[in-house]
KENU-379030 format. One line per field, with one value per residue (C-alpha): x, y, z; residue number from 1. Coordinates in pm, 1 decimal. Last residue first. Example, Ala and Ser with C-alpha at 12.3 -4.5 7.8 and 13.67 -1.06 7.14 Angstrom:
BEGIN
X	1367.0,1230.0
Y	-106.0,-450.0
Z	714.0,780.0
num	2,1
This chain:
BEGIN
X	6729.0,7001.6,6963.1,7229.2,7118.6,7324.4,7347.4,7017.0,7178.3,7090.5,6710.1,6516.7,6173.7,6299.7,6360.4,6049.1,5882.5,6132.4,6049.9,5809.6,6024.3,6326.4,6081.3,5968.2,6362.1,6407.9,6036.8,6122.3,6424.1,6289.1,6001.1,6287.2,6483.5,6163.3,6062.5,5952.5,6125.5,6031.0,6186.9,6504.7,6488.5,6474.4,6729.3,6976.7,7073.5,7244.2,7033.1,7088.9,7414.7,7530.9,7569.2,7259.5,7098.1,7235.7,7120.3,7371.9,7281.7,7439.9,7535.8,7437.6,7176.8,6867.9,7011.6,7116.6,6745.7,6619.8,6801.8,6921.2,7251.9,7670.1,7762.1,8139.8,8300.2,8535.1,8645.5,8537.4,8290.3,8371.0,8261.9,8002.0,7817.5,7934.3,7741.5,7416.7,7414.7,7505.7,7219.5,6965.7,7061.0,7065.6,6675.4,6635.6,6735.4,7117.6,7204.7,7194.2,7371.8,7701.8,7601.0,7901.3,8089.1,8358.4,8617.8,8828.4,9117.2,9105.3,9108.1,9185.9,8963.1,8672.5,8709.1,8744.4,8425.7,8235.1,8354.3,8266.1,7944.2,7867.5,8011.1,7754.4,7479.1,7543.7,7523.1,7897.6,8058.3,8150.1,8381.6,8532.3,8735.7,8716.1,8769.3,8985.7,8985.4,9264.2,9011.3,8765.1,8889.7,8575.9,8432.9,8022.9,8117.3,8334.1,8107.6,7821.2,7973.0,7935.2,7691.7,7978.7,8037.9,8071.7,8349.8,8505.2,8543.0,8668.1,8914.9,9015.9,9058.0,9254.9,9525.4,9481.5,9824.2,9803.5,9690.1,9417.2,9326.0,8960.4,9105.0,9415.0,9222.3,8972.0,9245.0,9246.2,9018.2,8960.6,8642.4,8452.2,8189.9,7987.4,7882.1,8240.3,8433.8,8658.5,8960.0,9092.1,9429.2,9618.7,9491.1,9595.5,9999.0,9981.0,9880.5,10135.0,9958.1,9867.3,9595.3,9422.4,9414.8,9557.9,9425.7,9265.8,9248.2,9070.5,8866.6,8847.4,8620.9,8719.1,8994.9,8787.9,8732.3,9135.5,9213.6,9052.5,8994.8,9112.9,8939.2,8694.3,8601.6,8486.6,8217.9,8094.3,8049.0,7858.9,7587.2,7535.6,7525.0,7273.1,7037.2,6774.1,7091.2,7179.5,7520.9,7534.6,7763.0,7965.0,8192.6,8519.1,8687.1,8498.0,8367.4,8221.4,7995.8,8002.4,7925.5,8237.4,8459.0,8461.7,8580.6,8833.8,8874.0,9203.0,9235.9,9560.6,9826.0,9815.0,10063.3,10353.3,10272.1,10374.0,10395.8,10551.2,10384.4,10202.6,9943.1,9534.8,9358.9,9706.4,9832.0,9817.3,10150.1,10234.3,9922.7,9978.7,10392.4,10273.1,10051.7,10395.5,10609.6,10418.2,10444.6,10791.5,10815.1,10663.3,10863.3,11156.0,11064.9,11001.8,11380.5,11577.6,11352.6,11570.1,11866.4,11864.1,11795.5,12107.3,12287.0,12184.7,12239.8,12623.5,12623.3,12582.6,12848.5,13100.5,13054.8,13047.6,13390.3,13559.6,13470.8,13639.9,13928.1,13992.0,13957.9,14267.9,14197.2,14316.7,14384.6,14155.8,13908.0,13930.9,13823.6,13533.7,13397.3,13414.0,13191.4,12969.0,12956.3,12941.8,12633.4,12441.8,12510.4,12333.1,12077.1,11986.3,11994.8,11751.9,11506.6,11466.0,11449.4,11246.2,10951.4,10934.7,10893.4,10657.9,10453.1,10502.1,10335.8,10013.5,10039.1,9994.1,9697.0,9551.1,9533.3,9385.2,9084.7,9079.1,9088.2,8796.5,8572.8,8673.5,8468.5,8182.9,8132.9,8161.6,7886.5,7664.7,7692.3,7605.2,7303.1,7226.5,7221.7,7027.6,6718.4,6668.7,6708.6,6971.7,7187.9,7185.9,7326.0,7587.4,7696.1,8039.4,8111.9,7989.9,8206.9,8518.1,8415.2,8407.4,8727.5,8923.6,8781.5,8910.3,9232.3,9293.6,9111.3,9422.3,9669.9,9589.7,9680.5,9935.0,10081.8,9954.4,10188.0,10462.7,10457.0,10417.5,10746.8,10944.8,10923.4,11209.7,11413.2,11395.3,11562.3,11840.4,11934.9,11992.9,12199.8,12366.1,12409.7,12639.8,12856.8,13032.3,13027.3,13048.9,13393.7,13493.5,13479.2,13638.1,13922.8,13969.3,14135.3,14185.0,13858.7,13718.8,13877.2,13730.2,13388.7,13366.3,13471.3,13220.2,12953.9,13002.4,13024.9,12680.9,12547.2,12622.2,12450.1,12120.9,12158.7,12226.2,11933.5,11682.0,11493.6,11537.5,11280.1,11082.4,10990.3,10880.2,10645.1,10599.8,10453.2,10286.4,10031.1,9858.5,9955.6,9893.1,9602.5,9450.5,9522.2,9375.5,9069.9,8963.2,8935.5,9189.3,9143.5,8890.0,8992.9,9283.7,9203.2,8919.1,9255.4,9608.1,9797.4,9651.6,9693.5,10017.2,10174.4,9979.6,10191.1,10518.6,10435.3,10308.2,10633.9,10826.5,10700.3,10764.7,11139.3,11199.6,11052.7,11237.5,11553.9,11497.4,11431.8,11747.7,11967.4,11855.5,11934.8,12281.6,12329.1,12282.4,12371.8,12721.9,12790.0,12678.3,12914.0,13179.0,13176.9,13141.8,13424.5,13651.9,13538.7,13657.1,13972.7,14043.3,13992.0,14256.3,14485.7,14441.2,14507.7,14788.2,14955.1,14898.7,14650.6,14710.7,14973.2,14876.4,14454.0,14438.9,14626.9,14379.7,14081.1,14157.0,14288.2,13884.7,13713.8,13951.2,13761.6,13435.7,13404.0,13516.6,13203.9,13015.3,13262.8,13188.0,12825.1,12817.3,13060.2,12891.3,12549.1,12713.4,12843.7,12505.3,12373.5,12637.4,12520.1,12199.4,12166.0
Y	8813.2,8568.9,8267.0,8071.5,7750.2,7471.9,7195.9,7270.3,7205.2,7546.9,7495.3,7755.6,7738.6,7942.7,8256.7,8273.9,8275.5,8539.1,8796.1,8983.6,8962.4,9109.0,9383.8,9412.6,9463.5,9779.5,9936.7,9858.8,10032.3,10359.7,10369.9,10308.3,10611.3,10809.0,10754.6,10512.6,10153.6,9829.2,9691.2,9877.6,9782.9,9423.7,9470.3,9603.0,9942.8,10232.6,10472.5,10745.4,10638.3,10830.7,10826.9,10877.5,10598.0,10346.7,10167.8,9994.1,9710.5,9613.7,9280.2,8985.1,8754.8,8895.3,9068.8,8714.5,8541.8,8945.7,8944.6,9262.8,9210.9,9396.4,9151.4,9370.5,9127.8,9230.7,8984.1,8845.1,8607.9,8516.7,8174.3,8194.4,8476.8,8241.0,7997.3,8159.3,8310.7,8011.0,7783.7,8093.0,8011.8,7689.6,7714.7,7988.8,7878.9,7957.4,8206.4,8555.5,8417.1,8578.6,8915.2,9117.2,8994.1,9218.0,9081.9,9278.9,9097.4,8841.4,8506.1,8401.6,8059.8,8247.4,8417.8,8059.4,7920.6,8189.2,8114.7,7797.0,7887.9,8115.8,7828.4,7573.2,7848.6,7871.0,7498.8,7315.8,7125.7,7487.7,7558.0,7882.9,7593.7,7244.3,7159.0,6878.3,6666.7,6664.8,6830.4,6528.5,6276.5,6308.6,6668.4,6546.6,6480.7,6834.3,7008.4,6859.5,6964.1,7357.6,7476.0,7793.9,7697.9,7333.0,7423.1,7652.1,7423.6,7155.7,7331.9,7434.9,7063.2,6982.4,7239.8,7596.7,7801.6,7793.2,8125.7,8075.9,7767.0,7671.8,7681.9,7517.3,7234.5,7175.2,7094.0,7306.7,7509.5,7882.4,8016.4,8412.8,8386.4,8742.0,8907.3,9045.0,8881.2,9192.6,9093.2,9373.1,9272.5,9047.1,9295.6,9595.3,9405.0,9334.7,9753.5,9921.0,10177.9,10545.7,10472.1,10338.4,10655.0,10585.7,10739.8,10409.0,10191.5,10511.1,10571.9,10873.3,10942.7,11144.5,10969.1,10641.6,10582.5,10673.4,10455.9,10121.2,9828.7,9942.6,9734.5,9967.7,10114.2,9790.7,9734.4,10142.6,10041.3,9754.3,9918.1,10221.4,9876.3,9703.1,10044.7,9961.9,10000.2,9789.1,9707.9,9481.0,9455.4,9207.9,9337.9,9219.8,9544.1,9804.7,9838.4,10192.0,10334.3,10693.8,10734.2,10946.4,10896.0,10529.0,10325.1,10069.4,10017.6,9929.2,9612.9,9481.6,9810.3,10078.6,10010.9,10292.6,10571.8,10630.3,10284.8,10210.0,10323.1,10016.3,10216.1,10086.7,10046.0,9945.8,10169.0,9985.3,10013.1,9634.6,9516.5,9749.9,9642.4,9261.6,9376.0,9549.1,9277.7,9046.8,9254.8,9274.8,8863.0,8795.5,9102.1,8859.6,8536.5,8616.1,8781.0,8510.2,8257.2,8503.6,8498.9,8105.2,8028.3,8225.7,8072.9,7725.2,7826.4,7871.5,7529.6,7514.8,7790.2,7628.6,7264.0,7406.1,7593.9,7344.1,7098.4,7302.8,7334.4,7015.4,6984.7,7276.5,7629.8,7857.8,7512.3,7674.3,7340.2,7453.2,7818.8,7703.4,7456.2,7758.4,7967.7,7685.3,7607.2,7975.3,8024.7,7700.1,7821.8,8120.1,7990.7,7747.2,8020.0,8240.9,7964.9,7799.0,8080.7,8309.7,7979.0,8054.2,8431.5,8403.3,8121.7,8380.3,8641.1,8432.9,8282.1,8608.2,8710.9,8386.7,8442.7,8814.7,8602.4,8327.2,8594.7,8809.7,8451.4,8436.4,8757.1,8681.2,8354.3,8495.1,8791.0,8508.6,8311.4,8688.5,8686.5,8287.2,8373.3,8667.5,8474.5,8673.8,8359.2,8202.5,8494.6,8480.5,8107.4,8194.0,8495.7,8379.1,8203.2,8480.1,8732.8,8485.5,8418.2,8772.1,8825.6,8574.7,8682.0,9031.5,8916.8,8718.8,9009.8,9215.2,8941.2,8911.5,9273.2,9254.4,8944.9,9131.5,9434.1,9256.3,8998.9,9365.8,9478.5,9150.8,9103.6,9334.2,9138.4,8805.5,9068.2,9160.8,8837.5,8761.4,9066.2,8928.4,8622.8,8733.4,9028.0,8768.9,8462.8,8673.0,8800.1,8525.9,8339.8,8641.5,8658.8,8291.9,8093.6,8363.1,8507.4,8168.1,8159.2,8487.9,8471.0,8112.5,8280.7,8555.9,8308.5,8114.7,8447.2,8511.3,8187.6,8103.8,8409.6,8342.0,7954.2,8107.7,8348.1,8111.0,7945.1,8409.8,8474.3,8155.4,8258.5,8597.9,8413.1,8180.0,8517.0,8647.6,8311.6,8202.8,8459.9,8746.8,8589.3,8611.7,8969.1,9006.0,8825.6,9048.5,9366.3,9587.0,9961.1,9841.6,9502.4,9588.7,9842.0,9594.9,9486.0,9567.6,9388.4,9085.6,9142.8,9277.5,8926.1,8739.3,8982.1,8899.2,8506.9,8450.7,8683.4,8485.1,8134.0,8265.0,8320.0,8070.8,7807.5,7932.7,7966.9,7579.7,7492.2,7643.6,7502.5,7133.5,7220.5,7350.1,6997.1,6846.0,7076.6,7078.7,6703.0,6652.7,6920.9,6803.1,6495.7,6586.4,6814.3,6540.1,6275.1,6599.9,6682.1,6257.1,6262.1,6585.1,6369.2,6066.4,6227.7,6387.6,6027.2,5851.4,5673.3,5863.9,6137.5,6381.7,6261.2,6199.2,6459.9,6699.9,6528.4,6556.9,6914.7,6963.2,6770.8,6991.1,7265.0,7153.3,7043.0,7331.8,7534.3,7225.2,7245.8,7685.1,7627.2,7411.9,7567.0,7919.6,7748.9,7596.1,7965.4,8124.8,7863.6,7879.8,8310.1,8231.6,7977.8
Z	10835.8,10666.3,10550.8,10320.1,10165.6,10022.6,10276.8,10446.1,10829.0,10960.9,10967.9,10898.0,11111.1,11375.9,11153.2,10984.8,11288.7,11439.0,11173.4,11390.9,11657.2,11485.9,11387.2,11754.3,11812.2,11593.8,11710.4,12112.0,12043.5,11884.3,12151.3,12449.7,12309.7,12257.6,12608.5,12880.4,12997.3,12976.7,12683.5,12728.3,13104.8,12941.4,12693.1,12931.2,12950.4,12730.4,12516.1,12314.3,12115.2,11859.9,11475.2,11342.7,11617.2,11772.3,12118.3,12326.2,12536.7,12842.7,13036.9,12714.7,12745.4,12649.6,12369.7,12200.7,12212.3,12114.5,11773.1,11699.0,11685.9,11662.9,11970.0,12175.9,12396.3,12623.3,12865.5,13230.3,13075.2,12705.7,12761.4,12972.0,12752.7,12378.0,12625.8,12642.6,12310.3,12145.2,12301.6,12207.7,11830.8,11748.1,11890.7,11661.6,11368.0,11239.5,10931.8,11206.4,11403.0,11461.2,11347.6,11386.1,11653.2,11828.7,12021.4,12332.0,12480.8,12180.5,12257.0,11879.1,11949.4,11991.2,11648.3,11512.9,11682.8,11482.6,11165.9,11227.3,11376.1,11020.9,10820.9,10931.8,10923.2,10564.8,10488.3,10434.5,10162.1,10030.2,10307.9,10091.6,9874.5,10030.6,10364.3,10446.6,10745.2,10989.3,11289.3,11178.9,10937.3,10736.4,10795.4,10945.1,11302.1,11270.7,11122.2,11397.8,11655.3,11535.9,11851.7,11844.0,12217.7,12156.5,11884.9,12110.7,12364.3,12106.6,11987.7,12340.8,12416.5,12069.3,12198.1,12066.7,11934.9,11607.9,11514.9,11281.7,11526.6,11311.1,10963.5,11000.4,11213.6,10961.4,10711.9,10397.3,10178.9,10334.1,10499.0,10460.5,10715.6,10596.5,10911.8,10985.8,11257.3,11438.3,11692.4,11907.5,12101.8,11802.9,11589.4,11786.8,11797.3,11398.6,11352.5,11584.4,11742.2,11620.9,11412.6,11714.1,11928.7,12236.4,12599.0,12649.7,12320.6,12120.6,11837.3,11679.1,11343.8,11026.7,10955.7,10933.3,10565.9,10470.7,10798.5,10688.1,10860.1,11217.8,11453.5,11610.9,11290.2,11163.5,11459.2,11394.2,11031.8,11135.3,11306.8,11072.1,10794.9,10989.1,11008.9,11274.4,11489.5,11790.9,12007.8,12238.0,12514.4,12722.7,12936.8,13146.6,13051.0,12903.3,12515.2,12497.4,12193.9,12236.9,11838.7,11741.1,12054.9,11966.8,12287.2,12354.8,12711.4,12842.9,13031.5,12909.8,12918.2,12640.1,12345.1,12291.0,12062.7,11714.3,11585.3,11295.6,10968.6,10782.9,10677.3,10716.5,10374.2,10213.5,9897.8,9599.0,9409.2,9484.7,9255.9,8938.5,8970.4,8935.5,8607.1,8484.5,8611.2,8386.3,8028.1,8130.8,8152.5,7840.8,7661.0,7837.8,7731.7,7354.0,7373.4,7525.0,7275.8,7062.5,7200.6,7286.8,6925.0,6843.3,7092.5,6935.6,6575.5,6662.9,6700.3,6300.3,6278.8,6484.1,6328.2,5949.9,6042.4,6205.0,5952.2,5692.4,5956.5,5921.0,5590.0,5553.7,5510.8,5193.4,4990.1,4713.0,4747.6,5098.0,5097.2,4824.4,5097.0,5378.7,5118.7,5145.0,5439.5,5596.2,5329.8,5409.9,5798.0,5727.4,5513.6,5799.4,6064.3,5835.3,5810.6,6127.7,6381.0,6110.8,6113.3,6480.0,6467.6,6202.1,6424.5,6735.5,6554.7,6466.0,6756.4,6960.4,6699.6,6795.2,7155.7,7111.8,6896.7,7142.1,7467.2,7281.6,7219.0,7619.8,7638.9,7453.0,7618.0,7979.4,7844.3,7753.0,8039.6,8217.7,8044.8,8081.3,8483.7,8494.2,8620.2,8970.9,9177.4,8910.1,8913.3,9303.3,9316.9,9088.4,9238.8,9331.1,8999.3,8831.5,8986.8,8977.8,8564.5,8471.2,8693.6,8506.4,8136.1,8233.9,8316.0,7985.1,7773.3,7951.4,7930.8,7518.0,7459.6,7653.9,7428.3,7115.6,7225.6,7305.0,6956.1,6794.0,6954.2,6906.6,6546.5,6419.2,6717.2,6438.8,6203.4,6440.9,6559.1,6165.0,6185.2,6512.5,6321.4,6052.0,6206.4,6361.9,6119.6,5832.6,5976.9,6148.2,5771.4,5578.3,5863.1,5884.6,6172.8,6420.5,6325.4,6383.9,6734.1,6815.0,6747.3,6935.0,7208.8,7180.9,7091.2,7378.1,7631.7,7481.4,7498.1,7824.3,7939.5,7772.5,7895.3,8239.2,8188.5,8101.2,8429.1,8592.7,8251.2,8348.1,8704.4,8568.0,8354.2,8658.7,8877.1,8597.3,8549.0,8846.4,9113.4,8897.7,8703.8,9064.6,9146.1,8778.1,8903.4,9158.1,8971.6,9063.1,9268.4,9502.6,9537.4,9654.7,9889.8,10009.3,10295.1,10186.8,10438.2,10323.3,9932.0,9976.7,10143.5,9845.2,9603.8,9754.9,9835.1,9467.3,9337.0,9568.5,9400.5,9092.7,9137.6,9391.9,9134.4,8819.6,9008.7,9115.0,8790.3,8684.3,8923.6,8818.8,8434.8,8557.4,8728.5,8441.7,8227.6,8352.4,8379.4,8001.9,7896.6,8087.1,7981.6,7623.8,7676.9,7799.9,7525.1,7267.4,7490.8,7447.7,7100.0,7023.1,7212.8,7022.0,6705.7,6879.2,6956.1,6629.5,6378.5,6068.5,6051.9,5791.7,5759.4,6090.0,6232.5,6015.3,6143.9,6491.2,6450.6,6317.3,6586.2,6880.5,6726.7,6627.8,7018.0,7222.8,7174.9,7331.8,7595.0,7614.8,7634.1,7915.1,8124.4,8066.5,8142.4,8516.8,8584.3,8521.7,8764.7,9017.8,9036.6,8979.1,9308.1
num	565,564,563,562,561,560,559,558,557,556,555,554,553,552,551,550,549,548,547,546,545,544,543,542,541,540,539,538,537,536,535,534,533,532,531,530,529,528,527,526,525,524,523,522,521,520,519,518,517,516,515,514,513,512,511,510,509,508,507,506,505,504,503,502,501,500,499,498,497,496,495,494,493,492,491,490,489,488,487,486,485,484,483,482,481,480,479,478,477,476,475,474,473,472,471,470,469,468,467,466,465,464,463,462,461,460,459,458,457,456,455,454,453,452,451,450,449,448,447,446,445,444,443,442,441,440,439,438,437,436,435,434,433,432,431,430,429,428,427,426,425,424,423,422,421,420,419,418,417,416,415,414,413,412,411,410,409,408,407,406,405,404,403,402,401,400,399,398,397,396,395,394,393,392,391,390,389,388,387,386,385,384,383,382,381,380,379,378,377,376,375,374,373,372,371,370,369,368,367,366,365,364,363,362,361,360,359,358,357,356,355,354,353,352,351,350,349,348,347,346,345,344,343,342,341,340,339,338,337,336,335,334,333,332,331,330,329,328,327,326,325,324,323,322,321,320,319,318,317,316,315,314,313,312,311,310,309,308,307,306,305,304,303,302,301,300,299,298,297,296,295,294,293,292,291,290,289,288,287,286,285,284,283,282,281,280,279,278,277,276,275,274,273,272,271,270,269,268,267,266,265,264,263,262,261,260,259,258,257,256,255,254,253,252,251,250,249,248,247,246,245,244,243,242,241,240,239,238,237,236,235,234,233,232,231,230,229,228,227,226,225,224,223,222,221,220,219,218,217,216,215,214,213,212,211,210,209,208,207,206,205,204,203,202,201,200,199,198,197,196,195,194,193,192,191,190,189,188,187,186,185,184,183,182,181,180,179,178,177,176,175,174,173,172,171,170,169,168,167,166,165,164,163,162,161,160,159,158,157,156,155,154,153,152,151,150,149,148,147,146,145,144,143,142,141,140,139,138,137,136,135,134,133,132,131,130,129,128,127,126,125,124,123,122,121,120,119,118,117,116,115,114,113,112,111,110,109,108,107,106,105,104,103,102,101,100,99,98,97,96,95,94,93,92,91,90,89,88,87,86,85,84,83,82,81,80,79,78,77,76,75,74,73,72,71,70,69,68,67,66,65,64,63,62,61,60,59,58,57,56,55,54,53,52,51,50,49,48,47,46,45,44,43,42,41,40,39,38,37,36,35,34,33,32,31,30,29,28,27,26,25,24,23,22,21,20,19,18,17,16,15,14,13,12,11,10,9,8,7,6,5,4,3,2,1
């Protein structure tokens, strides 16, 4: 699509180009002949270069939208594709809203630099055409003509290099203004509960004052740059008229050739323009690449090696060597720390979030250690849904069937499962219905069982739940952990919990402490039995009791609350 086009701008540019000429052999038939047979043939190759002209940018115009599209559209798809293989190592090296100024405005900068190189191109080749019919015509005319407007280029280039460094300078107040916002945006509801929300308004207004200020500076250049384009072509082409008027009063060119002259060096103008919008588009563009370069640099949380060892038959247990917790075949365990985060460390290890944090600890699918296996087939075999129900706008369906390959009957199985019927009773249009931006129509338990209903859907060989209710009531609760038991019966499911309505359900319960696991049994022989381990656990879950009344009486339909124990 460049390569037809480059060709279309070079078409265009070189008819226009053909214009003053075959206008000024018009004009001098007319005037020697009058009304006659060249005359009309000098016409005709000026209608036929208009034609072509118009059909050329037409379609060249068309041709360069779409190369503007592909191009920023694959820079979205190429950074969005690093993002999620990347994992938090993103987010740990770039602040979240210069990933998103890359998407929203690099990616069509770069777009626009691939939307002007035909007419760039075009230009050039015109201007060396041009160039070399005028220095055919007139050596003094060429002359100024060529060495003319590359010295004007020049001049306009002089103010390139600031007009690049105020236009970085503006993209980095720019990016910091967009992750300001994205932070306070997503912490709006906890700067208002600890009364830090008209500080951090502040600091937003401070900072986009920053982005006016860097934004005028840019203008500032640009308007010199713009009022350059119009002046120093005009006194160019002033200059070629004129000293093109005293060539024909001396009879050293003929009329003709006067208008030749005045025509090629006022369309001249245009590839000059081009070259130096060429220019403001390109520093534009590299100041882009470089912020799209910072994103594709970061090194994913889990490599992207091939796999050094072949993939361990269905049914192998997946164990952490570390901690000695075990997920077997056809299980259901729970796992409980009175640290959460010990707990859910152990759950993110077993899916592979991030090597560089787990190289110190082994865990194994069978013989296999997991760094050693191809990373898209483990995650289509272990399955991990973190505490916090992170949801995506779009149709209910899209969001539920991540990898669309669930009927409307297993939808609906999970959905029943999860307790979330009432999501889809309350999403107009139902599995088509649209969710809006991180599911905010929804309460917090609402997008913790839809959340949950899409890790069912996955059917993982071995899933691991981190907290799956812990923003439902109580009653909401004990109906998921019995059928979340039916439903995963007779494959792995790993509950990170500490709610006793869950515990009591599940085959075995894993107790963690520093690291290692001292006790193994269910929660009622946990309950019941006699020693330190069965003191520790009785402590962890009589906290969860002693919260429970809290717990029941939160209902998970409050449209804008979030609980959590």
């Amino acid at each position: 699509m460049l390569v037809v086009a480059i060709l279309l701008g070079v078409v265009t540019f070189l008819a226009q180009a053909v214009t003053p000429y075959a206008m000024g052999h018009a004009l001098d038939e007319g005037l020697e002949l009058g009304l006659s047979r060249e005359l009309l043939t000098w016409a005709g190759l000026m209608l036929a270069a208009g034609i072509v002209q118009v059909v050329a940018s037409g379609f060249g115009h068309r041709y360069d939208v779409e190369n503007w599209l592909r191009a920023a559209f694959s820079v979205s798809q190429l950074v969005g594709d690093k993002v999620s293989r990347s994992g938090d190592a993103v987010t740990e090296n770039i602040p979240t809203g210069e990933v998103v100024a890359t998407v929203a405005s690099d990616s069509g900068r770069i777009g626009e630099f691939f939307f002007n190189a035909a007419r760039f191109i075009g230009s050039v080749v015109a201007y060396i055409a041009v160039a070399i019919l005028m220095l055919s015509t007139s050596l003094t005319l060429g002359i100024i003509v060529a060495v003319g407007l590359p010295a004007v280029a020049a001049i306009l280039g002089l103010l390139v290099k600031p007009l690049q460094a105020r236009q970085t300078a503006q993209r980095e107040a720019s990016g910091r203004l967009t992750t300001l916002g994205a932070d306070t945006v997503s912490g709006l509801r906890i700067l208002r509960g600890i009364g830090g929300e008209a500080v951090f308004t502040d600091r937003y207004r401070a900072q986009s004052q920053r982005v006016r200020a860097a934004a005028v500076r840019v203008a500032t250049t640009q308007s010199y740059l713009d009022a350059l384009q119009v002046l120093l072509p005009g006194l160019f082409v002033a200059l070629v008229l004129w000293l093109a008027a005293q060539q024909a009063i001396t009879g050293e060119i003929t009329p003709g050739q006067l208008v030749t002259f005045y025509g090629y060096a006022a369309f001249l103008t245009w590839p000059l323009q081009n070259l130096t919008q060429t220019l403001q588009i390109t520093t534009r563009a590299v100041v882009s690449v470089r912020k799209v370069i910072t994103v594709l640099k970061v090194e994913p949380a889990t490599a992207s090696d091939p796999a050094t060892a072949a993939a361990p038959t269905p049914g192998a247990v997946l164990r952490d060597v570390t901690t000695g917790v075990t997920l077997e075949p056809g299980r259901i365990v729970a796992l409980v720390s009175q640290n959460p985060d010990e707990s859910a460390e152990v759950a993110t290890r077993m899916g592979r979030f991030n090597d560089d944090a787990e190289a110190d600890a082994l865990v194994l699918l069978g013989d296999t250690p997991l760094r050693d296996l191809d990373k898209s087939a483990l995650r289509d075999r272990v399955v991990v849904a973190e505490a916090t129900s992170h949801l995506f706008s779009g149709a209910l369906r899209d969001e539920l069937d991540v990898r669309d390959r669930a009927g409307d009957d297993e939808i609906h199985a999970a959905l029943v499962v999860s307790d979330a019927q009432d999501v889809l009773d309350s999403t107009p249009g139902g599995l088509t219905g649209e969710l809006p931006e991180k599911g905010r129509s929804l309460s917090g338990g609402q997008r913790q069982r839809v959340a949950l209903a899409r890790a069912l859907l996955t059917e993982a060989e071995h899933l691991i739940l981190i907290e799956p209710t812990s923003a439902v009531d109580a009653h909401t609760e004990a109906r998921i952990a019995e059928r979340l038991v039916a439903a995963r019966a007779g494959r792995s499911t790993l509950i990170v919990t500490a709610s006793p309505l869950v515990l009591d359900h599940v085959d075995e319960v894993l107790v963690l402490r520093d690291d290692a696991v001292i006790a193994r049994a269910t929660h009622r022989e946990l309950l019941m039995g006699v020693g330190e381990a069965h003191d520790h656990y009785r402590s962890v879950v009589g906290r969860s009791l002693a919260e429970e009344p809290a717990h029941q009486t939160t209902s998970s339909d409050e449209p804008s609350q979030e609980v959590t124990r």
